[in-house]
GUMARVEX-206002 format. One line per field, with one value per residue (C-alpha): residue number from 0; residue in one letter; x, y, z. Coordinates in steps of 0.25 Angstrom, whole numbers, plus 2048, in hexadecimal, padded with zeros to 3 digits. Each point is the difference from the previous one (the first is absolute). Layout:
REM GUMARVEX-206002
vonu (NUM,...)
tise (a,...)
east (X,...)
north (Y,...)
up (Z,...)
REM end
This chain:
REM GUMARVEX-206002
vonu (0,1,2,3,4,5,6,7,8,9,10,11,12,13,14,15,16,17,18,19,20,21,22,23,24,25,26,27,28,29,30,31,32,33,34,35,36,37,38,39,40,41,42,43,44,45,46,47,48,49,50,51,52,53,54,55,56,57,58,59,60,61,62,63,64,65,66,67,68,69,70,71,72,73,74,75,76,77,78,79,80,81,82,83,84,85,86,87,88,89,90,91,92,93,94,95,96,97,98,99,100,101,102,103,104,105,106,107,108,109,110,111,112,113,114,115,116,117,118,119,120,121,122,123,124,125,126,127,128,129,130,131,132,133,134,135,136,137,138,139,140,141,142,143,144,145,146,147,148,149,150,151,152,153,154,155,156,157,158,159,160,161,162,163,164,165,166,167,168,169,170,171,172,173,174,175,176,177,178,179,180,181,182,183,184,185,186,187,188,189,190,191,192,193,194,195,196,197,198,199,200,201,202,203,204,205,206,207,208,209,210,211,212,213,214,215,216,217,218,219,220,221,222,223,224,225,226,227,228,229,230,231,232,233,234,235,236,237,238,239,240,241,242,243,244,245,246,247,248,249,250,251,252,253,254,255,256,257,258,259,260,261,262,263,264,265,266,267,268,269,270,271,272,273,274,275,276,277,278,279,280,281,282,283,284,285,286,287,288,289,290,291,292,293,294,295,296,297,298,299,300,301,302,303,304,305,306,307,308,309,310,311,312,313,314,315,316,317,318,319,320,321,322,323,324,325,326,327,328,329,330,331,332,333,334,335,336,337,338,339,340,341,342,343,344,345,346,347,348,349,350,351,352,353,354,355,356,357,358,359,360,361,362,363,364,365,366,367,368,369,370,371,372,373,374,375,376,377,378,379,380,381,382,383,384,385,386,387,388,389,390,391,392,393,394,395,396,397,398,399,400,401,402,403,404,405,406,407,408,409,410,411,412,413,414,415)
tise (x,x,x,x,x,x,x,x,x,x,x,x,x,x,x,x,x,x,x,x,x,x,x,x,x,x,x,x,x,x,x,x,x,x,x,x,x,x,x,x,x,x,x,x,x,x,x,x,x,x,x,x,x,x,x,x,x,x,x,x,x,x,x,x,x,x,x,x,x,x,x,x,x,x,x,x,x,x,x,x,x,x,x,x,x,x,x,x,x,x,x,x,x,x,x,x,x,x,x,x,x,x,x,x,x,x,x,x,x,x,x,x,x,x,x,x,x,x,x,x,x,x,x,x,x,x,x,x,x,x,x,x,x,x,x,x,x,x,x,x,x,x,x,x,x,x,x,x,x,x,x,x,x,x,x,x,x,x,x,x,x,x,x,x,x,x,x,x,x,x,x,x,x,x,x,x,x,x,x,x,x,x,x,x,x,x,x,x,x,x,x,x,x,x,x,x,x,x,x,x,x,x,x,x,x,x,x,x,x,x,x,x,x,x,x,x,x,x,x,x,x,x,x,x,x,x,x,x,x,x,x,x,x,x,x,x,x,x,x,x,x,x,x,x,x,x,x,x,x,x,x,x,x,x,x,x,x,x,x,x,x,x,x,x,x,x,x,x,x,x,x,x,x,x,x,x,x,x,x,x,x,x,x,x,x,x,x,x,x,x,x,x,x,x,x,x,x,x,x,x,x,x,x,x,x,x,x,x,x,x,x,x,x,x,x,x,x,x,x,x,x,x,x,x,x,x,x,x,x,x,x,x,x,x,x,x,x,x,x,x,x,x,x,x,x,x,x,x,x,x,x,x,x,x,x,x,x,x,x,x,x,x,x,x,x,x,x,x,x,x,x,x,x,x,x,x,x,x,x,x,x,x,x,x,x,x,x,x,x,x,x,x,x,x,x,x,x,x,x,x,x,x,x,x,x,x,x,x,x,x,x,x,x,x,x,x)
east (800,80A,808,7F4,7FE,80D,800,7F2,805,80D,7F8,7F6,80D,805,7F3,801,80F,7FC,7F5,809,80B,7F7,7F7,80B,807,7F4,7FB,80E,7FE,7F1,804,80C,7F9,7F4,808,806,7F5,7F7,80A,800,7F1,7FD,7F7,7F3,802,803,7F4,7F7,809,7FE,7F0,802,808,7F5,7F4,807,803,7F0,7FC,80B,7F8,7F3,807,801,7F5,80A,7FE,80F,802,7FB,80B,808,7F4,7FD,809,7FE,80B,7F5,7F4,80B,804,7F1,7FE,80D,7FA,7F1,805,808,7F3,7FA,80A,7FA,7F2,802,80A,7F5,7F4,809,804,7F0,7FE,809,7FB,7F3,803,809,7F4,7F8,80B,809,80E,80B,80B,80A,7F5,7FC,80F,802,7F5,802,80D,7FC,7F8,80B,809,7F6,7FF,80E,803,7F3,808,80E,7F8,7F9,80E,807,7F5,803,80E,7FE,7F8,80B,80B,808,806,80C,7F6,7F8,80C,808,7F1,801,80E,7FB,7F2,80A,80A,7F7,7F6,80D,807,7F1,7FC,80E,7FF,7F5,800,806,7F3,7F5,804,7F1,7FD,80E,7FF,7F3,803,80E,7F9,7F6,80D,806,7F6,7FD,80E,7FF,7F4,807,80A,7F8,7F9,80E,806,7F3,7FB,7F7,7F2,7F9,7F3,7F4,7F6,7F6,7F6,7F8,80D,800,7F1,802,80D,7FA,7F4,808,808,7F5,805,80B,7F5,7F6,80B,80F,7FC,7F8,80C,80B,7F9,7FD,80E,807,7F6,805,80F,7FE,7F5,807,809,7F4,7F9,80E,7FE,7F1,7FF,80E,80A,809,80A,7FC,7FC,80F,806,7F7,801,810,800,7F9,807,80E,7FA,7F9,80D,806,7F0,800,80E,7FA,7F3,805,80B,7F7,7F0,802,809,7F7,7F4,803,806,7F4,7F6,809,800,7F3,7FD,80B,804,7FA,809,80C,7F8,7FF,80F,803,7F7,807,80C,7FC,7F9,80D,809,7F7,7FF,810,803,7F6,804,80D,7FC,7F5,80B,80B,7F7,7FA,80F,80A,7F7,7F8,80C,806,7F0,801,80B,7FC,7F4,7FD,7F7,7F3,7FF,804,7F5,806,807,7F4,7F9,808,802,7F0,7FD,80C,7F8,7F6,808,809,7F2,7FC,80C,7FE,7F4,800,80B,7F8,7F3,7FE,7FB,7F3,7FD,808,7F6,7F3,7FF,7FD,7F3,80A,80A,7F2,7FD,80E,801,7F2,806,80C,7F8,7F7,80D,806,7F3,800,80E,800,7F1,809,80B,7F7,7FA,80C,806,80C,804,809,7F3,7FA,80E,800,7F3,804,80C,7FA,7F4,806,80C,7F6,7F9,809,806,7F2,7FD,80F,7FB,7F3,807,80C,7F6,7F6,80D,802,7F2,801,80E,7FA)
north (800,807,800,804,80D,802,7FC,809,80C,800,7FF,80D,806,7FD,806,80C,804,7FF,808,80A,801,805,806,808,804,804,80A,805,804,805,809,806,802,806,80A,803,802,806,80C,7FF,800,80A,7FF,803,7F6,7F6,803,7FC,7F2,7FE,800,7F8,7F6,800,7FF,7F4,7FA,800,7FB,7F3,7FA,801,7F9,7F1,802,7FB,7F2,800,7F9,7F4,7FD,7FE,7FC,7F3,7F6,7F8,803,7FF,809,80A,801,801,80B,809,7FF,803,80C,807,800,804,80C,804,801,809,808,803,802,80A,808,801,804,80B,806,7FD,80A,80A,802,806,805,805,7FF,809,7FA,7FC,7FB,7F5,7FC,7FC,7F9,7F8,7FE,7FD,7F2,7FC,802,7F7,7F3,7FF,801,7F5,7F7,802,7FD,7F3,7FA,803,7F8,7F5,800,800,7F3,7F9,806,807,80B,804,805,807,807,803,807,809,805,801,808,80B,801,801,809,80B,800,801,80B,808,7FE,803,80D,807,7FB,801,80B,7FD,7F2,7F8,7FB,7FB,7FA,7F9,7F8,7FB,7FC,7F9,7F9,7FA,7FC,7FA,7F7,7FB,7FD,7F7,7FA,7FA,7FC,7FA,7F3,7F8,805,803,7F9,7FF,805,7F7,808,7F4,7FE,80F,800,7F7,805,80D,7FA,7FA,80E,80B,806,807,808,803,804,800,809,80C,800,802,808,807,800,804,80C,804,7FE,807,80C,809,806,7FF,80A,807,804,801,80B,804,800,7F8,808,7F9,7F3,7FD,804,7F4,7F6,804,7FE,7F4,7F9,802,7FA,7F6,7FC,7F4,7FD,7FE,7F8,7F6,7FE,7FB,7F6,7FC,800,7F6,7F5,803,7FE,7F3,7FB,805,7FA,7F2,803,803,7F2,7F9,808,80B,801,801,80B,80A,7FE,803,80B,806,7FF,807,80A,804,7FF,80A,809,800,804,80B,807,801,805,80A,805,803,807,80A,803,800,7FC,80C,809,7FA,803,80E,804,7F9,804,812,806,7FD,7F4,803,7F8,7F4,7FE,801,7F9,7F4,7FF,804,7F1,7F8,7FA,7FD,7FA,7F7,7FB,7FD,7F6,7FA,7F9,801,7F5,7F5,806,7F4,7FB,803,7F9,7F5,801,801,80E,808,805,807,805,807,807,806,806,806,807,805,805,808,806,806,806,805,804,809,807,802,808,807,805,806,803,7F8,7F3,7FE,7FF,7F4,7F8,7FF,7FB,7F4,7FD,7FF,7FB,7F6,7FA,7FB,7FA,7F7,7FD,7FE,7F6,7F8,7FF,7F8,7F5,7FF,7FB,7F7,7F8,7FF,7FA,7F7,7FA,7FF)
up (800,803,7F2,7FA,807,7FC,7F4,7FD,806,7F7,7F5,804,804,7F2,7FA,806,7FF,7F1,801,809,7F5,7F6,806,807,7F3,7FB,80C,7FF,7F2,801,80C,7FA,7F4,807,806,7F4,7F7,80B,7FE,7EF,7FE,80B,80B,7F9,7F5,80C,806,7F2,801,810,7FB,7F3,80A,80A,7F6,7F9,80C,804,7F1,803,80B,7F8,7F3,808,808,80A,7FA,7FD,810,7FB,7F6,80E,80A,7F4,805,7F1,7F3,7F7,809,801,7F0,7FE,80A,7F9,7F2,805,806,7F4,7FA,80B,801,7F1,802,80D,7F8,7F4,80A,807,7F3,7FE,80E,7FE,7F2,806,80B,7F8,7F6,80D,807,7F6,807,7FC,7F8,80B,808,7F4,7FE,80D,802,7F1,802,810,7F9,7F5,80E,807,7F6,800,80E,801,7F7,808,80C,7FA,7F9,80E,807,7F4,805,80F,7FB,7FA,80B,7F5,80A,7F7,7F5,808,806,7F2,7FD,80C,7FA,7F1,803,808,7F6,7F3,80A,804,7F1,7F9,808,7FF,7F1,7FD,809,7F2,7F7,80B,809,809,7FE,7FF,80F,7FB,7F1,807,80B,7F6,7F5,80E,803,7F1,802,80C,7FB,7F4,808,808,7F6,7F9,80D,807,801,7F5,808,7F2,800,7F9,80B,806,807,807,807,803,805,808,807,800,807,80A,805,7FD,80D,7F5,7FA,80A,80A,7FB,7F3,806,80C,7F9,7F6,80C,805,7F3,800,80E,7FC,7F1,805,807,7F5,7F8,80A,802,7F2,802,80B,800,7F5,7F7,807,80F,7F9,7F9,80E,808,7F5,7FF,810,7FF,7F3,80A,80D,7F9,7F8,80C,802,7F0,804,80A,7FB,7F1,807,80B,7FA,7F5,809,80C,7F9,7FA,80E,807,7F6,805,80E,802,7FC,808,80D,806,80C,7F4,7F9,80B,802,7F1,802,80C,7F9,7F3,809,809,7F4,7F9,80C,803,7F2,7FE,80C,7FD,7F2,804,80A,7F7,7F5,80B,804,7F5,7F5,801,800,7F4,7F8,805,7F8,7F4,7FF,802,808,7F8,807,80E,805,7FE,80F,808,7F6,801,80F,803,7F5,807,80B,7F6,7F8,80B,804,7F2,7FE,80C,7FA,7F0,7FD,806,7FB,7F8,80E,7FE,7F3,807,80E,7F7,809,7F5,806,80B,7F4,7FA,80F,801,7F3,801,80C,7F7,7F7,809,807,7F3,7FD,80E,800,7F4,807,80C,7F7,7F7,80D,806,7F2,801,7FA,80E,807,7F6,7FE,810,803,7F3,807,80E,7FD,7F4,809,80D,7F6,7FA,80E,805,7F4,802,80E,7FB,7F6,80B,809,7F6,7FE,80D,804,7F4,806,80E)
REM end
């Protein structure tokens, strides 16, 4: 017993030094090149691509209906390949009803011209990063780690030199054209070094595994529609009741402290949901240990991060960038605790598909959606952003903490 435990925890170890590797390259990459082309496109231009970032984001969840879980939940080759072709076509029906929506709502509406091609080139964003999403969950299947982690690397790299290039052609919309040209690459990268999951679809099998997990829909869907709407919202509301001005300096602020939280969850979320999907079944008792190790791990690192951005990271963004966004100190240190919170408990996320708790995933992420809104009334009331990105941050942080708390202790009933 116990050379298997040994032998197991070598292998998840193994996994996620892979992911680590890459991931780490990659983060190194996207946050140098952030920095850098923060300061090339300008602050206002930065603030249009936090919002096209952030609606894309929303329209992702959307694309799968979050039935990409089951690629990894289906513990059959073949249930599994079905699933993966199922949902690319999937991915193109949402894509086209969305385009309709939108013109739908344009022709009553009228949206300027930015406004439509953030929001077009938000849904083209959305399918791709829906089809990155479902080939990663095809390789988490089949274990192939070292893929996913050379994709973290070739997504940053294409993503930072597209959007430098192309800042001489498209001056307003580059950020936005080179994330869609990296994420095209990274597809087609996956797609010539994935596994042979092509199969013709067979939709009695996806019935009636569908039938047999409809808690995805009725529950995992709206919640973390819900939640991608409280992460993504606030520099749509920035934008909204502010300016792009404020909106580029929280999403900048946020795309900085998020970068080690980015870091852990790519090298950890993928391993850690395919052990946990085995654990679950096996060993409670050693699930919660995994877990508290992950947790503590996460923790330890975050801290040390968010510690040395507030100190000598700050410094260094000051004298790069000029006064127009002086904000960006109190900015950062007021959405650090926040964000140390936040990575307590999104690496190992993946829990709540693997606990069937998706109903208490759906509860939290109503209250996170309630507290944006209530914490941009709160600053547009006093006038100040300060005002809306402390109440976030306190309100945000007790409720990750809170809902760590919950799951800690489910697995510890389970193992009793």
């Amino acid at each position: 017993m116990q050379f298997f435990k040994a032998k197991t925890l070598s292998i998840y170890t193994k996994n996620i030094l892979i992911m680590f590797k890459g991931t780490f390259i990659a983060q190194v990459i996207a946050i140098i090149g952030a920095i850098y082309l923060a300061k090339l496109y300008g602050q206002t231009v930065y603030g249009y691509f936090g919002v096209f970032v952030s609606f894309s984001g929303i329209f992702s969840i959307i694309n799968t209906l979050q039935l990409d879980n089951n690629i990894v939940t289906l513990k059959n080759k073949n249930n599994s390949n079905h699933w993966t072709s199922f949902l690319f076509l999937i991915t193109i029906i949402i894509s086209v009803l969305l385009i309709c929506f939108f013109y739908l709502i344009d022709f009553f509406y009228n949206f300027d011209l930015i406004q439509k091609n953030i929001i077009v080139l938000a849904i083209i964003s959305a399918f791709f990063l829906a089809n990155i999403l479902i080939l990663e969950r095809t390789f988490t299947f089949y274990e192939k780690f070292k893929y996913l982690s050379y994709g973290k690397i070739i997504l940053s790299l294409t993503n930072v030199t597209f959007q430098y290039v192309l800042y001489k052609y498209f001056s307003l919309k580059g950020l936005m054209f080179g994330m869609l040209i990296s994420q095209f690459t990274l597809i087609a990268f996956y797609f010539f070094y994935g596994p042979n999951f092509r199969k013709k679809i067979n939709f009695k099998l996806i019935k009636r595994d569908f039938k047999n997990n409809t808690s995805i829909i009725k529950y995992l869907l709206p919640s973390n529609l819900i939640n991608t709407l409280a992460i993504n919202l606030m520099p749509i509301l920035i934008f909204l009741y502010f300016d792009a001005n404020e909106a580029a300096v929280y999403f900048l602020s946020l795309k900085i402290l998020t970068t080690p939280l980015h870091l852990i969850s790519s090298s950890i979320a993928n391993v850690y949901f395919q052990k946990s999907s085995e654990l679950f079944q096996l060993s409670n008792k050693k699930l919660l240990q995994l877990t508290k190790q992950t947790v503590k791990a996460n923790f330890v690192f975050m801290l040390l991060f968010i510690l040395l951005i507030n100190t000598f990271g700050i410094c260094f963004l000051e004298i790069i960038f000029d006064k127009s966004w002086n904000n960006l100190r109190l900015t950062t240190l007021i959405l650090s605790f926040l964000i140390l919170a936040r990575s307590t408990f999104n690496p190992i996320s993946s829990i709540i598909v693997v606990s069937k708790k998706n109903h208490v995933s759906l509860y939290f992420n109503i209250y996170l959606l309630i507290i944006n809104f209530l914490a941009v009334y709160i600053g547009y009331l006093n006038n100040s952003i300060f005002y809306a990105i402390i109440a976030l941050s306190f309100l945000g942080g007790i409720g990750y903490l809170l809902l760590l708390k919950y799951f800690l202790n489910l697995l510890k009933i389970k193992n009793v």
